[in-house]
Short mmCIF file of the C-alpha atoms (twelve columns), coordinates in Angstrom:
data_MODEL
# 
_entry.id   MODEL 
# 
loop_
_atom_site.group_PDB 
_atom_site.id 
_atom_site.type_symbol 
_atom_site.label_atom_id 
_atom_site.label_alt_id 
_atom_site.label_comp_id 
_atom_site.label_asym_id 
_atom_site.label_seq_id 
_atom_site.Cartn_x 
_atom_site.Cartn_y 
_atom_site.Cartn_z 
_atom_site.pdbx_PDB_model_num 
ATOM 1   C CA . UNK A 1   111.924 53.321 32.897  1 
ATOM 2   C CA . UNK A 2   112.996 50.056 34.513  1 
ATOM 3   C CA . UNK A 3   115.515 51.654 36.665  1 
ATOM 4   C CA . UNK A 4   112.651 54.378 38.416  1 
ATOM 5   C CA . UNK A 5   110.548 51.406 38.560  1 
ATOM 6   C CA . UNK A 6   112.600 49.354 40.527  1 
ATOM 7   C CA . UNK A 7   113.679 52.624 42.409  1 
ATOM 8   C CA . UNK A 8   110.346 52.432 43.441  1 
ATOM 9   C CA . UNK A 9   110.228 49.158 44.487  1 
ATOM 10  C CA . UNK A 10  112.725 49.110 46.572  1 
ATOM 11  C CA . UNK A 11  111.472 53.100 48.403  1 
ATOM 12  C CA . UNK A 12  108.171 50.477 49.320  1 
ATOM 13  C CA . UNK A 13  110.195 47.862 50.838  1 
ATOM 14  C CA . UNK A 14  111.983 49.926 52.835  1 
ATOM 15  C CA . UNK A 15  108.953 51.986 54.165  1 
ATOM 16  C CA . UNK A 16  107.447 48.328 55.213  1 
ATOM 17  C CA . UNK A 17  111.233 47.471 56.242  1 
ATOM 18  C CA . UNK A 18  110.380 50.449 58.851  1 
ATOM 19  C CA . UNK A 19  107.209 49.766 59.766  1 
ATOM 20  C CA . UNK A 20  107.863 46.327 60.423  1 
ATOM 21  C CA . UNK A 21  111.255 46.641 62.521  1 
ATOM 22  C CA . UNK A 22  109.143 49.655 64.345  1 
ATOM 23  C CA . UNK A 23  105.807 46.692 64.873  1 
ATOM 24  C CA . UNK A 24  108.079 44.576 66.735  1 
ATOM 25  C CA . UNK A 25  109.763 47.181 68.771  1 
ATOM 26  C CA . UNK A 26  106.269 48.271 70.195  1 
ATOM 27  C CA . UNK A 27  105.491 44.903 70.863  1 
ATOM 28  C CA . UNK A 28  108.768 44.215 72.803  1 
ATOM 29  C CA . UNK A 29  108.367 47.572 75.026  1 
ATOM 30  C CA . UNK A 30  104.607 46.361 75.069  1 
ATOM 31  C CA . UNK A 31  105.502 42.742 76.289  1 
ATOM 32  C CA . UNK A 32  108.534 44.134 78.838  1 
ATOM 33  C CA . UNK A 33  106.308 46.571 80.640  1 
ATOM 34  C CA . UNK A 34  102.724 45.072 80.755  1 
ATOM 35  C CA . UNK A 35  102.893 41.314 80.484  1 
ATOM 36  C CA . UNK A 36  105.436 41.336 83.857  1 
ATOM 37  C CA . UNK A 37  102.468 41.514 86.111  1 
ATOM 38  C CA . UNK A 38  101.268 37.879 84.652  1 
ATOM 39  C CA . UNK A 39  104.429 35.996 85.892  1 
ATOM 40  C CA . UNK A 40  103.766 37.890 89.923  1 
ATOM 41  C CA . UNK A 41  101.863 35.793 92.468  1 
ATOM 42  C CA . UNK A 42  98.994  36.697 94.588  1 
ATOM 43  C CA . UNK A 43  100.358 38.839 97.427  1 
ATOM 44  C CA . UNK A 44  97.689  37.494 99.569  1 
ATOM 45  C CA . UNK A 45  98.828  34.031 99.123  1 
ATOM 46  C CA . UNK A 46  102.670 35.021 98.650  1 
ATOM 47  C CA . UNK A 47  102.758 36.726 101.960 1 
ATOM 48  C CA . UNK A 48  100.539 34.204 103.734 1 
ATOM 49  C CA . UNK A 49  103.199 33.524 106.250 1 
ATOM 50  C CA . UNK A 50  105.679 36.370 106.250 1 
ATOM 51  C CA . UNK A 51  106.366 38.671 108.917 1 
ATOM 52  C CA . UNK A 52  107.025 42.234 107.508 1 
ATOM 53  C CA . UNK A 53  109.650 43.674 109.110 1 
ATOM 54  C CA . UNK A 54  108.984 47.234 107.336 1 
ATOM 55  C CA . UNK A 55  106.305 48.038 109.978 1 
ATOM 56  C CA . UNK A 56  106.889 48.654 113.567 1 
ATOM 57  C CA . UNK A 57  102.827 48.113 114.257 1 
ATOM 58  C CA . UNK A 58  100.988 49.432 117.437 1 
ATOM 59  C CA . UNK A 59  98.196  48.168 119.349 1 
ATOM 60  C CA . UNK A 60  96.086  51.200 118.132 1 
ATOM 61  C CA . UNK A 61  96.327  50.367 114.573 1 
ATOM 62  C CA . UNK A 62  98.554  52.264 113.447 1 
ATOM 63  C CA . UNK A 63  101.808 50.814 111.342 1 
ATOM 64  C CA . UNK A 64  104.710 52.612 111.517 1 
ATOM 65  C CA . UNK A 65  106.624 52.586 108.277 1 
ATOM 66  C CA . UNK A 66  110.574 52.052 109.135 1 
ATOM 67  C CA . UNK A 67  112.080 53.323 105.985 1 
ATOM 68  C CA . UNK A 68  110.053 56.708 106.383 1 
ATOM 69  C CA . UNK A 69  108.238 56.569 109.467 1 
ATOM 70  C CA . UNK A 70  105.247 57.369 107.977 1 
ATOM 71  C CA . UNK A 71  102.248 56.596 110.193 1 
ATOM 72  C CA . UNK A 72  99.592  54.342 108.018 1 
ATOM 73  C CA . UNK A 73  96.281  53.689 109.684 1 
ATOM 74  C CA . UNK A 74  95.818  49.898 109.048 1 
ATOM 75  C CA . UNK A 75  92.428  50.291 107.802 1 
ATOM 76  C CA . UNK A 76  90.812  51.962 104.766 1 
ATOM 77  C CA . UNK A 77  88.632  55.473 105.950 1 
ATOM 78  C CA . UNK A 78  85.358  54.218 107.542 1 
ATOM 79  C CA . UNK A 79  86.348  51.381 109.648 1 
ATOM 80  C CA . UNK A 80  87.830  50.697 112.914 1 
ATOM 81  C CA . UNK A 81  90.716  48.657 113.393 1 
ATOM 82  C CA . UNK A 82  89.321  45.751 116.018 1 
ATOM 83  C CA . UNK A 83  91.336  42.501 117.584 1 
ATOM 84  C CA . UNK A 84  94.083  42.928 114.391 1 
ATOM 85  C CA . UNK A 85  90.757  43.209 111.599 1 
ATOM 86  C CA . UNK A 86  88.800  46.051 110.067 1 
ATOM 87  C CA . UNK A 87  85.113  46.206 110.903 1 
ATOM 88  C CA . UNK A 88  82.626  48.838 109.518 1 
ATOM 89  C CA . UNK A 89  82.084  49.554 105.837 1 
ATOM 90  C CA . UNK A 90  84.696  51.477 103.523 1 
ATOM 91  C CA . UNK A 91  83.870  54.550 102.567 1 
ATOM 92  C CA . UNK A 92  84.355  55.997 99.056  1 
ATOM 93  C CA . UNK A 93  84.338  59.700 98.213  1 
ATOM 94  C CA . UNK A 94  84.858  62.038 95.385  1 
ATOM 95  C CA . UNK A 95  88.100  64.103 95.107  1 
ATOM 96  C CA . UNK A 96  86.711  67.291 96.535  1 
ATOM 97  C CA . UNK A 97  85.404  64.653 99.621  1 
ATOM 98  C CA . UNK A 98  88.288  63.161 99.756  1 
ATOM 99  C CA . UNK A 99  90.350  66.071 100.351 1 
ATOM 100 C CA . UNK A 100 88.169  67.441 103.143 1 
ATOM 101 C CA . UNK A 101 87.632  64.050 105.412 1 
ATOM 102 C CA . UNK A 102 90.786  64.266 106.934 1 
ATOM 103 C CA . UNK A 103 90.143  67.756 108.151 1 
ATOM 104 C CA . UNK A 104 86.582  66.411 109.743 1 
ATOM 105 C CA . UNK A 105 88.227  63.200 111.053 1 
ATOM 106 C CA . UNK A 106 90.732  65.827 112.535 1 
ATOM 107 C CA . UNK A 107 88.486  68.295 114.186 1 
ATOM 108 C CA . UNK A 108 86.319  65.018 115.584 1 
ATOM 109 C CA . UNK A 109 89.590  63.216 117.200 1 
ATOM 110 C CA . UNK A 110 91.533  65.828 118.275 1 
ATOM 111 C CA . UNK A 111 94.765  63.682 115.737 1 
ATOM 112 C CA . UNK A 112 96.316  65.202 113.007 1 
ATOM 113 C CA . UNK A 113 95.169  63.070 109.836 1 
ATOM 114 C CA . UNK A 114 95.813  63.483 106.352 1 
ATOM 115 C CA . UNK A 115 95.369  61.249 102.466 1 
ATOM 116 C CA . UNK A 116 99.146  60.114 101.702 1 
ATOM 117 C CA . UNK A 117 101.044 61.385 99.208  1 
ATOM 118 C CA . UNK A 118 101.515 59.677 95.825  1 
ATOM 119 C CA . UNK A 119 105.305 58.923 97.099  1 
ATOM 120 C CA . UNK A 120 104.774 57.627 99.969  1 
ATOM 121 C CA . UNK A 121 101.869 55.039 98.813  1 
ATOM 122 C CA . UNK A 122 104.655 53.890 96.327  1 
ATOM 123 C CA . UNK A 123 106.345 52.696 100.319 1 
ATOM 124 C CA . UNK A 124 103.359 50.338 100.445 1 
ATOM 125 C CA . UNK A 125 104.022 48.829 96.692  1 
ATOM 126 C CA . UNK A 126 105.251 45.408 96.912  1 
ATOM 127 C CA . UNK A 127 107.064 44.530 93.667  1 
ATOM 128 C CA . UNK A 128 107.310 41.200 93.964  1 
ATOM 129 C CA . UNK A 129 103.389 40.132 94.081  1 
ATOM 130 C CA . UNK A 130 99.885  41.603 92.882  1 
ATOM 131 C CA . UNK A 131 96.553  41.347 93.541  1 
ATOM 132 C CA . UNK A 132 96.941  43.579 95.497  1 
ATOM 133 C CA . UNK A 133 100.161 44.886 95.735  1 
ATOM 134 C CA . UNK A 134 100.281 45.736 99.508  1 
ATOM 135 C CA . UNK A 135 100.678 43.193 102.489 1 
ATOM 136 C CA . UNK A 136 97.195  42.561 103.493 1 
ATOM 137 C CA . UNK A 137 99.071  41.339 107.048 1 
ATOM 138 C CA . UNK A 138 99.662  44.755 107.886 1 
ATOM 139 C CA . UNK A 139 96.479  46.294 106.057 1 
ATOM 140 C CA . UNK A 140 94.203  43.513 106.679 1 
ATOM 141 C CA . UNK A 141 90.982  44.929 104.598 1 
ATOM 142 C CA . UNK A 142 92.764  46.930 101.579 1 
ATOM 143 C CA . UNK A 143 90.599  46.384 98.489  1 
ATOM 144 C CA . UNK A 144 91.978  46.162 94.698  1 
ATOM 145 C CA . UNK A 145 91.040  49.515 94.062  1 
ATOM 146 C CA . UNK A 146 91.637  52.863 92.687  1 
ATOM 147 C CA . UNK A 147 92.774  54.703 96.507  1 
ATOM 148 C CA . UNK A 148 92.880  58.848 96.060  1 
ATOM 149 C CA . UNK A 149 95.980  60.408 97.153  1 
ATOM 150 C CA . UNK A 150 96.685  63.887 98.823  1 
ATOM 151 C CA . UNK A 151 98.660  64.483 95.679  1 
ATOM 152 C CA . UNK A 152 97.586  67.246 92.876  1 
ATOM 153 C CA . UNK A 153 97.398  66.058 89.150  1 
ATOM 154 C CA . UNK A 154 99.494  68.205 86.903  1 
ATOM 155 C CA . UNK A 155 96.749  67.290 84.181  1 
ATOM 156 C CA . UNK A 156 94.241  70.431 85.620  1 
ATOM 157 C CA . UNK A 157 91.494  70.287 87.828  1 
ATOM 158 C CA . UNK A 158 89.419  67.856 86.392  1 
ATOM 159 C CA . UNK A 159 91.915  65.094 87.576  1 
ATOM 160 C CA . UNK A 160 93.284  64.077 90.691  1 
ATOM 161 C CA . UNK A 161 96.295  61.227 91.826  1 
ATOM 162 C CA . UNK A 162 95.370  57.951 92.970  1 
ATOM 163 C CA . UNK A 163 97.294  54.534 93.809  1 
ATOM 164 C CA . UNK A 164 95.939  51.746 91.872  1 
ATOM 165 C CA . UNK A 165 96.157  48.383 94.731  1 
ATOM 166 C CA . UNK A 166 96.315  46.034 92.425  1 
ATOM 167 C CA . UNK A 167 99.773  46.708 91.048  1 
ATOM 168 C CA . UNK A 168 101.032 49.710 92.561  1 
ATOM 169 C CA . UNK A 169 100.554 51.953 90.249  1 
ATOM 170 C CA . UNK A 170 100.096 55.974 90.279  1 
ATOM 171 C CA . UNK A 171 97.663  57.592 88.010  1 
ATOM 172 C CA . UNK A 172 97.226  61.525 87.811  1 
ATOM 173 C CA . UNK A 173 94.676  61.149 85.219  1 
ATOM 174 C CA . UNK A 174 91.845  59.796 87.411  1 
ATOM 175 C CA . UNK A 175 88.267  62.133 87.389  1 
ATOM 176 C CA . UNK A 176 87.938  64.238 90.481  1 
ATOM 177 C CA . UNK A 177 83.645  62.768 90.337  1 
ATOM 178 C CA . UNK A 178 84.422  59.331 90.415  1 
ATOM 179 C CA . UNK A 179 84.420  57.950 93.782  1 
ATOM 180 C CA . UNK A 180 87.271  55.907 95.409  1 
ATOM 181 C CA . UNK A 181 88.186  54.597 99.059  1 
ATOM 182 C CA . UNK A 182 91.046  56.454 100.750 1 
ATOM 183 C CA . UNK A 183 93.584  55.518 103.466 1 
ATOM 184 C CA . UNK A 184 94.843  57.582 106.048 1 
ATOM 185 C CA . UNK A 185 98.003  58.771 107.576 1 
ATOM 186 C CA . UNK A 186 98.743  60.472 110.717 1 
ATOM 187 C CA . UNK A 187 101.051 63.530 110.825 1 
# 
């Protein structure tokens, strides 16, 4: 009797053994991958006085990206790009809108415009500051915001891809209704 009681014993101390050991390996992973973004400083003020020299940047405000010469339109959909600012107000659309703006804005202006992929807004992602993420010198008016991309979600149609300012981030899980500003890129 002694010896299945202590059998027992030592079968619970194990199982908490487990849980424990598998506690504090969530909580590293957790600590590793979320608390990171704490120790970043504000791009805005990081990049105060840096010149980016990953943009050629034309008078028309457009910013040509070196690495993949993707053309970026230096402000968000809505506004016009004015003595090296953004005037106007952003706009903010659904999915669905989202998608089709580019195709108006291409019919009115004669240029071939288009959202970003999900890739190539991960160009934009500055990894070494937050807040947001992207060097306000070169895209003077960006908000900390959900921004859609051109990209499908794999998750069905109820979702679509977007690029999350703040830190960089991609999300294919975001709700086709909700609304969101968009940037745009020229083909």
């Amino acid at each position: 009797m002694a010896n299945i009681s202590h059998k027992k014993k030592e079968s619970r101390l194990s199982k908490w053994l487990m849980i424990v050991i598998f506690l504090c390996a969530v909580i590293l992973i957790f600590q590793r991958d979320y608390d990171d973004y704490r120790h970043k400083p504000n791009c805005s003020d990081f990049l105060s006085t840096a010149k980016s020299t990953q943009f050629k940047l034309q008078d028309n405000g457009i910013a040509i990206d070196k690495k993949n010469g993707v053309k970026w339109y230096r402000c968000n959909a809505g506004q016009r790009f004015i003595n090296n600012s953004c005037t106007g107000k952003t706009l903010t659309f659904n999915w669905e809108e989202a998608m089709d703006f580019p195709n108006e804005l291409t019919k009115l202006t004669s240029l071939n415009w288009r959202l970003p992929t999900k890739e190539e807004t991960q160009s934009l992602r500055r990894s070494d500051c937050i807040n947001p993420a992207v060097d306000r010198n070169i895209f003077p008016d960006i908000k900390v915001a959900n921004y859609w991309t051109g990209s499908p979600s794999r998750r069905g149609k109820l979702f679509g891809c977007s690029f999350y300012t703040y830190d960089g981030r991609i999300s294919c899980l975001m709700r086709r209704e909700k609304t969101h500003p968009i940037m745009l890129v020229l083909d």
